[in-house]
Every structure is written in structure tokens, then in C-alpha cells.
C-alpha positions in Angstrom: 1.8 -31.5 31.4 3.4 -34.8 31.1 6.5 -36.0 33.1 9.6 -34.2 31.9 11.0 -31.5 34.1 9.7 -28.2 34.5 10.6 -24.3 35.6 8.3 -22.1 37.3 8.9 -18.4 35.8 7.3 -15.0 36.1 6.3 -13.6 32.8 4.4 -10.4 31.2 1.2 -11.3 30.1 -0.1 -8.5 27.8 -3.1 -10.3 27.0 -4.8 -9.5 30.5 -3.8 -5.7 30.3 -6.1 -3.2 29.6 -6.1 -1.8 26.0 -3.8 0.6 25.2 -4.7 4.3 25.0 -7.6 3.4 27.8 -5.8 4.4 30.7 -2.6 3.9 32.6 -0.6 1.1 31.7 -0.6 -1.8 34.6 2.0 -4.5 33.3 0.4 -7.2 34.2 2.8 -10.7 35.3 2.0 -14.0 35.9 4.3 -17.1 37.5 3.4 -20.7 35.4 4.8 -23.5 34.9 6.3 -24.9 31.6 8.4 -27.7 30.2 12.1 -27.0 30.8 13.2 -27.8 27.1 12.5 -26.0 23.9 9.2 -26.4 22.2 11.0 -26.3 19.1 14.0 -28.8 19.5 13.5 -30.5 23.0 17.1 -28.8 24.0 17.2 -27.3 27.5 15.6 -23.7 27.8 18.0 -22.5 30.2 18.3 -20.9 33.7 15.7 -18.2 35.0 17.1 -15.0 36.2 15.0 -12.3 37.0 14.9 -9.1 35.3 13.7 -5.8 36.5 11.7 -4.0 33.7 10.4 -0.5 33.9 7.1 0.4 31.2 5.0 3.2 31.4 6.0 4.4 34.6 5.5 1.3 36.2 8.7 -0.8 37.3 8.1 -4.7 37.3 10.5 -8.0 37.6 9.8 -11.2 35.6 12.3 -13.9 34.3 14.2 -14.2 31.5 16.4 -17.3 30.4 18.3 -17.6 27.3 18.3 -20.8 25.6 21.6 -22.7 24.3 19.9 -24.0 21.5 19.2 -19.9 20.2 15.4 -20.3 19.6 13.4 -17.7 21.3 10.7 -18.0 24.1 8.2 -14.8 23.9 6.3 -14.4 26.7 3.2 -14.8 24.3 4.0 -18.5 23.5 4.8 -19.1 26.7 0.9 -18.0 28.1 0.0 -20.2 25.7 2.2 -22.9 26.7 1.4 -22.5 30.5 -2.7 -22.2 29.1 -2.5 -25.5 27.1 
């Protein structure tokens, strides 16, 4: 990552969870680290907050931030981000 400022956040990663229909669900979260501006403008992203979630039974928390700039962060692209 180069040198502009970051944010650590807690997402969902469905890509790690087991399949669905082959067994309980088990959200699965991760914390990474990503740029703190948009991948799409290079505007802020915004203030983490945590959100409690509840899927399947299972009740989990990760963060959610909205951005001024109105693009959206999934939690997808942001894996992929925090992967890269």
C-alpha cells in the first residue's frame, strides 16, 4: 500500500464461508486495512462505525462507513482491495 492514509475495518468476507446449503451458516469477518479515499474518485471514504448484523441465526458486528462522495464500498471489493 503506498503512503496515503489508511482505516483498519471489520468486514464480512463471504468468500471464506462455507457453501451455502452445506451446513450452518458461519458469517465469516475479517479486520484489513485499506486506503482511506475512494477507489473510484480519491474523495475520503468516510468514518467507520460498527454495525451489529444478525444472518442465519448467527449475530456478528463489522463496520460500515458511508462515503461523501455516494460511491459504494461492498465488502467484496474491499477483500480485494485489502488482498491486492
Amino acid at each position: 500500500m503506498s503512503d496515503s492514509p489508511t482505516m483498519t475495518v471489520r468486514i464480512r468476507d463471504r468468500a471464506a464461508e462455507a457453501p451455502w446449503g452445506s451446513g450452518p451458516l458461519r458469517p465469516v469477518t475479517r479486520t484489513v486495512t485499506i486506503s482511506a479515499t475512494c477507489p473510484r474518485c480519491g474523495g475520503p471514504r468516510g468514518t467507520p462505525r460498527v454495525f451489529n448484523q444478525h444472518d442465519d441465526g448467527e449475530w456478528y458486528a463489522t463496520h460500515v462507513w458511508d462515503t461523501p462522495c455516494g460511491h459504494i464500498d461492498s465488502y467484496a471489493a474491499v477483500a480485494k482491495e485489502a488482498d491486492a
